[in-house]
C-alpha positions as CSV (number, residue, x, y, z in Angstrom):
1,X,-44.0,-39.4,-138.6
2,X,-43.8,-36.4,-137.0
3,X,-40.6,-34.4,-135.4
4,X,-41.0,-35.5,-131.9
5,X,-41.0,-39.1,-132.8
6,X,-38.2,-39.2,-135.0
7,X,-36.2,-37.7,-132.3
8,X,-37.3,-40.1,-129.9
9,X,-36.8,-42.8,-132.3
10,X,-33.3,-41.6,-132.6
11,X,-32.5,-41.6,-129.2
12,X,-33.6,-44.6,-128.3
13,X,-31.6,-46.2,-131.9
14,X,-28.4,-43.8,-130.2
15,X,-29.0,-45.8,-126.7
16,X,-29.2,-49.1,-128.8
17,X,-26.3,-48.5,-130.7
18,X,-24.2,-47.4,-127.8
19,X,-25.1,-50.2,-125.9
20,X,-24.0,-52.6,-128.7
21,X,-20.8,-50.9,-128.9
22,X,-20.1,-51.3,-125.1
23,X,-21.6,-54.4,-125.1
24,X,-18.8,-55.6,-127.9
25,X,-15.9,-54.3,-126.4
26,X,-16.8,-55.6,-123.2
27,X,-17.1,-58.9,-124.8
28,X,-13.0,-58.9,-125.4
29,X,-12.0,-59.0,-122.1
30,X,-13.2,-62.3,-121.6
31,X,-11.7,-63.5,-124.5
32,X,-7.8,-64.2,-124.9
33,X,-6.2,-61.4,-126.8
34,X,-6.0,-62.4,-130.8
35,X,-3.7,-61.4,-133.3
36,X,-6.8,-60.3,-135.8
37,X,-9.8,-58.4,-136.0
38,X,-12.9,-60.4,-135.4
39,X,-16.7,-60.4,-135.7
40,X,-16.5,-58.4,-132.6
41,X,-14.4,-55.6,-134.1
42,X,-16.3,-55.3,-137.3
43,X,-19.9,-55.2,-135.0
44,X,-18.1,-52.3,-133.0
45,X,-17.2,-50.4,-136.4
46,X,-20.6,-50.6,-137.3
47,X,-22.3,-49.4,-134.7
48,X,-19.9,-46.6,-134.6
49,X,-20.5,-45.8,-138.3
50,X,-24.6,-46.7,-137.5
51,X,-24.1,-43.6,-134.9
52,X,-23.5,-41.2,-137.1
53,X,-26.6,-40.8,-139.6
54,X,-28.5,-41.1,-136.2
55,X,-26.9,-38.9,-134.4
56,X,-27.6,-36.3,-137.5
57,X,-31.7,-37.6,-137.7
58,X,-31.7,-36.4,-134.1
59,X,-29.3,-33.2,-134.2
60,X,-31.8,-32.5,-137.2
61,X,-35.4,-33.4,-135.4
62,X,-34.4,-32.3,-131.9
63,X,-36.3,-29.4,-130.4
64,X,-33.3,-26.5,-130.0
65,X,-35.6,-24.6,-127.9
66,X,-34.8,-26.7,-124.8
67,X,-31.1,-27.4,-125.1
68,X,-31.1,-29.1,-121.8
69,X,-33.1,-31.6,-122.1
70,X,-31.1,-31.9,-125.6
71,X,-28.0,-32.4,-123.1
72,X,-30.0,-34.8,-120.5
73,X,-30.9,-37.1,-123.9
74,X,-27.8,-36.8,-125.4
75,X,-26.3,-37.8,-121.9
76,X,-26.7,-41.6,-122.1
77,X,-25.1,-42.5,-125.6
78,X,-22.2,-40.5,-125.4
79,X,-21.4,-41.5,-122.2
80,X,-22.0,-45.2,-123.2
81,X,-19.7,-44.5,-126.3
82,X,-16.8,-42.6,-124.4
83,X,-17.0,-45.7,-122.2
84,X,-16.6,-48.3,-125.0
85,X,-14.0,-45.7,-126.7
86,X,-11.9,-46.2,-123.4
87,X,-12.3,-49.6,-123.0
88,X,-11.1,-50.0,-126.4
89,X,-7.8,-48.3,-126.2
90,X,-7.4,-49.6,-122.8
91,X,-8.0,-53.0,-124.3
92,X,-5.1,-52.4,-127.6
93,X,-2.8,-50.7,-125.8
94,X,-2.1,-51.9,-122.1
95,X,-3.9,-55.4,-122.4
């Protein structure tokens, strides 16, 4: 597979992942608060740990040449998981 691919691949696993973790969190508030972690809180650790080695396959395959498009793909997933990060403390905290 070739570098272009695996960075795309990555991306698109970064999008995925994000959206699961936004996805989960958002899940909560429709749910009355519980005293204990739940599926939903170990599927949200996951995909945060699942981010990582990603993020590194695409940090590692990206083209550094054209750092903004690096941004512009970047843009998505880490907004998604700043998002979900919010949410979540919003959620522990003040819920």
């Amino acid at each position: 597979m070739s570098r272009s691919k695996l960075s795309q691949v990555s991306v698109l696993l970064l999008i995925g992942l994000s959206a699961i973790a936004i996805l989960t969190v958002a899940s909560r508030y429709f749910e009355p608060p519980h005293p204990d972690e739940e599926t939903g809180a170990h599927v949200f650790q996951l995909s945060v740990v699942g981010f990582v080695p990603v993020f590194l396959l695409f940090l590692v395959t990206c083209e550094s040449r054209r750092p903004r498009r690096f941004l512009q793909l970047l843009a998505i997933p880490l907004t998604t998981f700043s998002i979900a990060f919010g949410a979540l403390y919003y959620l522990e905290h003040w819920r």
